[in-house]
NUSE-934265 format. One line per 2 residues: number of its first residue (from 1); their letters; for each residue x, y, z of N, C-alpha, C. Coordinates in steps of 0.02 Angstrom, whole numbers, plus 32768, in hexadecimal, padded with zeros to 4 digits. Example, Ala and Ser with C-alpha at 12.3 -4.5 7.8 and 13.67 -1.06 7.14 Angstrom:
<sites>
1> AS> 8294,7EE4,8186,8267,7F1F,8186,8294,7F5B,8186  8282,7F90,8162,82AC,7FCB,8165,8285,8002,818A
</sites>
This chain:
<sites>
1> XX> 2862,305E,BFDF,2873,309B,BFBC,284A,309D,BF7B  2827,30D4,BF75,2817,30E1,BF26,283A,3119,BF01
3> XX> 282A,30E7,BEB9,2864,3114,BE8C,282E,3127,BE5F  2829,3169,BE47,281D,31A0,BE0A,2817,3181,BDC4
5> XX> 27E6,316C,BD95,27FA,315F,BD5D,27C3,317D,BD36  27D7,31A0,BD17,27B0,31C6,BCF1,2772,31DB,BCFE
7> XX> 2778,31F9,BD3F,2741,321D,BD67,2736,31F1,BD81  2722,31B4,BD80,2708,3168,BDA7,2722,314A,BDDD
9> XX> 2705,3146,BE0A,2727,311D,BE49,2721,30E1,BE23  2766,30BC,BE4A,275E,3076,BE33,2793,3044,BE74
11> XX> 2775,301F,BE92,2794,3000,BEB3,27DB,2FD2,BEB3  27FF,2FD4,BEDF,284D,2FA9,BEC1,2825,2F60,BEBA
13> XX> 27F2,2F58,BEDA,27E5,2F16,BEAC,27B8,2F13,BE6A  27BC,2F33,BE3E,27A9,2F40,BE0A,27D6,2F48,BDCA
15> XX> 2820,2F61,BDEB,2841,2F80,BDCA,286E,2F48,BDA2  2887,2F46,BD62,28A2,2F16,BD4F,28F2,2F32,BD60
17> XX> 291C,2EF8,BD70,2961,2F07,BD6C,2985,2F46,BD4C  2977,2F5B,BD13,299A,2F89,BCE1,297D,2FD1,BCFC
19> XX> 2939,2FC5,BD20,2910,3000,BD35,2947,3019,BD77  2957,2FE3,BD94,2972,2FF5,BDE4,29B4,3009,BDC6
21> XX> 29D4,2FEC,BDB0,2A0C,3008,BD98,2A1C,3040,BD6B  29E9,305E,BD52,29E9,30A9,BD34,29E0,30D2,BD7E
23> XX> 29A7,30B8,BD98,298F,30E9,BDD1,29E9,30F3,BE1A  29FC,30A7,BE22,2A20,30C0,BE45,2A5B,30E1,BE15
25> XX> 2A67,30EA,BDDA,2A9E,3118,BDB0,2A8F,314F,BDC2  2A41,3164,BDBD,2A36,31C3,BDC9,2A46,31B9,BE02
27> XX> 2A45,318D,BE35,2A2E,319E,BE89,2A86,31CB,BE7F  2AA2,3191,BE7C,2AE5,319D,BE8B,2B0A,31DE,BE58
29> XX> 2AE4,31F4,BE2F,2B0A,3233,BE05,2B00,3276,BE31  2AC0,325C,BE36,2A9C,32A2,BE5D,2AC1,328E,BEAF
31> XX> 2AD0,3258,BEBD,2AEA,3268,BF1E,2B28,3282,BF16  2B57,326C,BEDD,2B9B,3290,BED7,2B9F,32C5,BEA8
33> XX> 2B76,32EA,BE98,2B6A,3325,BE57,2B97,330F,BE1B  2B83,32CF,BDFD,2BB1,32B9,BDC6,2BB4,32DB,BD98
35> XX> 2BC5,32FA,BD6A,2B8E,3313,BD23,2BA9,32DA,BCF2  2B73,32C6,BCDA,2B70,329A,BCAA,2BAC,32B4,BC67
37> XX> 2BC0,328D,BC4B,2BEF,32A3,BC13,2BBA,3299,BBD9  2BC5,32C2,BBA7,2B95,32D0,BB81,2BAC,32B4,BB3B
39> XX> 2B7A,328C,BB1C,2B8A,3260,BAE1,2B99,3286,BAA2  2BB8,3269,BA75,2BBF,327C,BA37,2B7C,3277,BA13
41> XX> 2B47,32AA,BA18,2B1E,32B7,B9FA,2B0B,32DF,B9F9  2AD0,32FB,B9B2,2ACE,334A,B9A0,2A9D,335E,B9CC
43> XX> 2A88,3340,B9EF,2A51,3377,BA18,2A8A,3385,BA58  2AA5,3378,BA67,2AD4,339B,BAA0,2B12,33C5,BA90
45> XX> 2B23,33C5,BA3F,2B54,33DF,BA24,2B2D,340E,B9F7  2B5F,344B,B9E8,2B52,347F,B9C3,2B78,3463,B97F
47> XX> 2B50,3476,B944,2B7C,3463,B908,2BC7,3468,B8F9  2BD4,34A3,B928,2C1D,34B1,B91B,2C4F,3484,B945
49> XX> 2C2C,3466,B97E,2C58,3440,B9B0,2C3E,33FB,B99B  2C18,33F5,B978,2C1B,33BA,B943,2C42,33BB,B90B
51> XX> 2C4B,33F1,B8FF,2C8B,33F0,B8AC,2CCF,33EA,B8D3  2CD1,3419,B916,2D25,3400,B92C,2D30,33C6,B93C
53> XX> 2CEB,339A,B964,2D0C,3352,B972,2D0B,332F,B945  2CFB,3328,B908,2D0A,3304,B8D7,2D37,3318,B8C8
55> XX> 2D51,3353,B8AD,2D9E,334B,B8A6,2DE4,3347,B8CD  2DC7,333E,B91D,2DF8,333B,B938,2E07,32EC,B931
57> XX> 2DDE,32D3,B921,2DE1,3276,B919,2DE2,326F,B8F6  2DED,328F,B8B5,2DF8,327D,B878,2E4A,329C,B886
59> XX> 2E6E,32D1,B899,2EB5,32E1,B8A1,2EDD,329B,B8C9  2EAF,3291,B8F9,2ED0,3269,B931,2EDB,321C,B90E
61> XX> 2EAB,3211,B8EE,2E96,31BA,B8D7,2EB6,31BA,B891  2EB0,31EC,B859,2ECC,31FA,B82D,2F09,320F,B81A
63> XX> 2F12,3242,B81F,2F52,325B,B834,2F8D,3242,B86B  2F6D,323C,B899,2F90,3214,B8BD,2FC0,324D,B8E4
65> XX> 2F98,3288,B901,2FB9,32B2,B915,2FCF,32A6,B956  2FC3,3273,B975,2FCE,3254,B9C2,3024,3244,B9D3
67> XX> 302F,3239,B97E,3070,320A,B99A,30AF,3250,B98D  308D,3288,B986,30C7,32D7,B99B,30C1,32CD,B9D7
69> XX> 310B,32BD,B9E2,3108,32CC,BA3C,310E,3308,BA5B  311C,331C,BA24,3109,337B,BA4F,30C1,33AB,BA43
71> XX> 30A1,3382,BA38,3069,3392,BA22,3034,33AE,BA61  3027,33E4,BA6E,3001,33F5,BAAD,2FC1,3416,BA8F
73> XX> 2F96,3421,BAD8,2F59,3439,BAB9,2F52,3479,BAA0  2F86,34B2,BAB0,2F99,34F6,BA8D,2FA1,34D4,BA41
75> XX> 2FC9,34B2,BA20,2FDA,34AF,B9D8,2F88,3476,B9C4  2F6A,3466,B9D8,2F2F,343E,B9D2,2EF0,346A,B9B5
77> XX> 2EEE,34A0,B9E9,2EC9,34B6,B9F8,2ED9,350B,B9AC  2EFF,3506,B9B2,2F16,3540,B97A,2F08,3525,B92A
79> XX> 2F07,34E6,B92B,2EF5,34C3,B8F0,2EB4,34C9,B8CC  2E86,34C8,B91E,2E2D,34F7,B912,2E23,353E,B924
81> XX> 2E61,3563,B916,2E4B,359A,B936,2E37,35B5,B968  2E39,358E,B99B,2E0A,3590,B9E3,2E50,3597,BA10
83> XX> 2E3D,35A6,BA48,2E58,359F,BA89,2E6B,356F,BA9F  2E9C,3571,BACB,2E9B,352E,BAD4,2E70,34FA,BB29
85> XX> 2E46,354C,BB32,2E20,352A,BB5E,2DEC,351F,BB5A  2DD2,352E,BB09,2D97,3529,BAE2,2DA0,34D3,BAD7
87> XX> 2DD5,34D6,BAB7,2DEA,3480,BAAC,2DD3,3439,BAE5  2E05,3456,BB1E,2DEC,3448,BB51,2DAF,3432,BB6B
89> XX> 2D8E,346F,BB6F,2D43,346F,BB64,2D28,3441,BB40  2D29,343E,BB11,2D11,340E,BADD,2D24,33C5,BAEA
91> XX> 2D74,33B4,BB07,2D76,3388,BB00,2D52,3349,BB33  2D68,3380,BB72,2D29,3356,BBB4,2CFA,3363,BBA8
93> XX> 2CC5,3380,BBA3,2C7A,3380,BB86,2C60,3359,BB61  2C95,334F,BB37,2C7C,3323,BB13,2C8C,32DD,BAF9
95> XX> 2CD6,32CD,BB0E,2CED,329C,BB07,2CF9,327B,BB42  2CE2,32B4,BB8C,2CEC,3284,BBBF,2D3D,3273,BBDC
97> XX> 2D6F,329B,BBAC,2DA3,3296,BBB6,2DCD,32D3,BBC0  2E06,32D6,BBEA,2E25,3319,BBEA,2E5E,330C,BB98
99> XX> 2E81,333D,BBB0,2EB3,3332,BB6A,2EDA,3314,BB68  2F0D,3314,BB9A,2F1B,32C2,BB96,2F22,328A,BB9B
101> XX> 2EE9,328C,BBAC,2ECA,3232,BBB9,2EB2,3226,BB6D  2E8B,326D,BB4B,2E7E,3256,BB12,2ECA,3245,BAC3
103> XX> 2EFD,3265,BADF,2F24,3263,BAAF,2F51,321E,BAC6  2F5A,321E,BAF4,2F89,31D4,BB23,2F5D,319A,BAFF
105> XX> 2F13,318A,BB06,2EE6,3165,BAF8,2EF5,315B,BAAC  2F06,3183,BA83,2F1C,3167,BA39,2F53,3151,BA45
107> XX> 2F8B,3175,BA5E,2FD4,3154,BA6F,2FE6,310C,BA79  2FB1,30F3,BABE,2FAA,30B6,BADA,2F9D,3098,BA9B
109> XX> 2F62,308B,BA7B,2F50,306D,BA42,2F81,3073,BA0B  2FAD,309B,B9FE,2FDF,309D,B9C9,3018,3065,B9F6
111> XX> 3025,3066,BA3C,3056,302F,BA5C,303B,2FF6,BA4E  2FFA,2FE6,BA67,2FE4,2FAC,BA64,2FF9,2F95,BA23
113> XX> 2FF4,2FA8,B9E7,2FE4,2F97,B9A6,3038,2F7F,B9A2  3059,2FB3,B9BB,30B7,2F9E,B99F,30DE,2F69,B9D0
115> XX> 30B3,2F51,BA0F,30BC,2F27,BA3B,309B,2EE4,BA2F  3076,2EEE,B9FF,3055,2EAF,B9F0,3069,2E9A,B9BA
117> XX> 3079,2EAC,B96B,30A0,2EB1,B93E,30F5,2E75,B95D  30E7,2E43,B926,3130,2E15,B919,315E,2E4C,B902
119> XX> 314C,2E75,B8CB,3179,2E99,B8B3,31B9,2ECA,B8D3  317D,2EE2,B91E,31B7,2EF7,B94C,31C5,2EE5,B982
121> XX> 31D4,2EB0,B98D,3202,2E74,B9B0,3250,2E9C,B9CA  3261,2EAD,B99D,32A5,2ECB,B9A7,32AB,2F26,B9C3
123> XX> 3272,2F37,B9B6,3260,2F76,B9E6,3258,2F7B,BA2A  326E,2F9B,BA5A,3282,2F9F,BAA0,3249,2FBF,BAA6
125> XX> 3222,2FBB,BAE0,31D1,2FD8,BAF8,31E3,3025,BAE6  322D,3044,BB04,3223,307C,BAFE,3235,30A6,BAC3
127> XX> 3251,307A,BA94,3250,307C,BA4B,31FD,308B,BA3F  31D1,3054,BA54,3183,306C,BA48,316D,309F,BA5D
129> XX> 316B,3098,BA98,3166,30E3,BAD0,3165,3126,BA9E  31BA,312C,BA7C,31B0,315D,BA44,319D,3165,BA21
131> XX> 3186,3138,B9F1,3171,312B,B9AF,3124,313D,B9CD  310A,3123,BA14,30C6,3134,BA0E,3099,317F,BA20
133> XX> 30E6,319E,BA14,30DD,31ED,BA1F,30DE,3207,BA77  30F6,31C9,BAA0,30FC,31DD,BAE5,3141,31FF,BAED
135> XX> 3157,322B,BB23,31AB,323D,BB1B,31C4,3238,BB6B  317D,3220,BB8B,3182,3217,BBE2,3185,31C5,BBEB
137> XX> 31B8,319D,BBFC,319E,315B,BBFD,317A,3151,BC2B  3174,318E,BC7D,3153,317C,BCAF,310B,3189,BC97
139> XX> 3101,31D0,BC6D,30A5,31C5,BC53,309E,317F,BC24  30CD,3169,BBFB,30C2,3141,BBCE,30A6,30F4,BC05
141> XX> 30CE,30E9,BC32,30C8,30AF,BC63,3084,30B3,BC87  3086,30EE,BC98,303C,30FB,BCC3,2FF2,30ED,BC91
143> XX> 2FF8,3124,BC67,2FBC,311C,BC40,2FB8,30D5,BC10  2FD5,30A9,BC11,2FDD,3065,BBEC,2FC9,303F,BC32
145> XX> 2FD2,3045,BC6D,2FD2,3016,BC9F,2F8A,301A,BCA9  2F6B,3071,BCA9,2F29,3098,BCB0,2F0C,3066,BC8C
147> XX> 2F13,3068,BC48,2ED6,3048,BC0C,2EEB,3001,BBFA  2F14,2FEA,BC02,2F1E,2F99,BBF9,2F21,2F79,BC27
149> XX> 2F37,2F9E,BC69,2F31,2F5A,BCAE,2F70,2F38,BCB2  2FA3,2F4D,BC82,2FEA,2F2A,BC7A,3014,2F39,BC5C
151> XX> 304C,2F24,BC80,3086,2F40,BC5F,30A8,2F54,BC13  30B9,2F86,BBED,30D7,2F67,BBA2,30DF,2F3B,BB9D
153> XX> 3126,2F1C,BBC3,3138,2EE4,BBC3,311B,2E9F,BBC8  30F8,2EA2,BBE5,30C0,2E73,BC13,30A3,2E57,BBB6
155> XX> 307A,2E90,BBAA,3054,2E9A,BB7D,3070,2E8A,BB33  30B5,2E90,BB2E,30C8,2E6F,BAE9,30D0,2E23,BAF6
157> XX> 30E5,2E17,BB21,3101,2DC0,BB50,30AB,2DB5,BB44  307B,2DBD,BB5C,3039,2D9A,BB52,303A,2D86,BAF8
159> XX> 3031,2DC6,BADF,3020,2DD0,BA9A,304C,2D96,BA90  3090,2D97,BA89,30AC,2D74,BA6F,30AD,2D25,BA70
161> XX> 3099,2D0A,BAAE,30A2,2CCE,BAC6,3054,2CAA,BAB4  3021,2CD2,BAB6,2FE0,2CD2,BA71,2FD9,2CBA,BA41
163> XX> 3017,2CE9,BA0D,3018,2CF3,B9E5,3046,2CA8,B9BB  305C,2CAA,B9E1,3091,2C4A,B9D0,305C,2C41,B9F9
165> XX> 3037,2C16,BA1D,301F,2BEB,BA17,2FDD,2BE5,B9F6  2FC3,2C23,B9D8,2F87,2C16,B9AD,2FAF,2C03,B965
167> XX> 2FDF,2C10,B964,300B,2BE6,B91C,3014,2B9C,B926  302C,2B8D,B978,3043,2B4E,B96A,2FF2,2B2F,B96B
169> XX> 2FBF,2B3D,B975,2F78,2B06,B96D,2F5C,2B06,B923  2F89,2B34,B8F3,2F76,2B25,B897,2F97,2B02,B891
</sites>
């Protein structure tokens, strides 16, 4: 087989590892019509969908608007004035994420943080669950199982059993 590189034939025995593995990435975008998700950068973004994603990550990371559990992409999206399928828009295009995978994805990371924490030992997962702005424990279970591979539970019992024994080796 020959592969295309910058106008140049070039043989698969020529090609270094990283070459074949870009080439079979397009093969396979283009055999399943992937579209590439498009990076956080200004040549693919318009200034203005560069000013909303910075402040939507500056609301989300700052603010900490994730942990309203009633927080949907209508009241999100009214915050920029936009639609909320403008939002949308924006948010897979460019983050590669729908909405809420992108708002769950702070959530998770706000669990992780209160599941790993000595301090809340005495908090029940679904004590966290709330606090991390989830109000479904079945999305809360799913999308934590999605991005960590394991259970809450699972996941404070690791942390924790870690966490004493990187104490008991000082």
């Amino acid at each position: 087989m020959i592969f295309i590189n910058k106008l140049n034939y070039i043989s698969p025995n020529e090609m270094t590892s990283l070459q074949v593995e870009k080439n079979l990435f397009i093969s396979h975008i283009l055999a399943h019509k992937i579209r590439p998700v498009q990076q956080d950068n200004q040549d693919s973004l318009s200034k203005i969908d560069l000013l909303r994603i910075k402040k939507l990550k500056q609301l989300m990371e700052v603010d900490k608007l994730y942990l309203d559990s009633e927080l949907t992409i209508e009241k999100l999206a009214s915050m920029f004035d936009i639609s909320p399928r403008t939002l949308s828009s924006l948010i897979n295009n460019h983050l590669g994420k729908n909405y809420n995978e992108f708002t769950n994805c702070y959530r998770i990371m706000a669990a992780k943080s209160l599941l790993e924490s000595s301090l809340n030992n005495d908090l029940s997962v679904i004590e966290i669950m709330y606090q991390s702005g989830f109000n479904s424990k079945a999305t809360f279970y799913k999308y934590f199982k999605k991005m960590v591979n394991s259970s809450p539970s699972s996941y404070r019992k690791y942390h924790k059993h870690n966490k004493v024994r990187g104490d008991n080796n000082n």
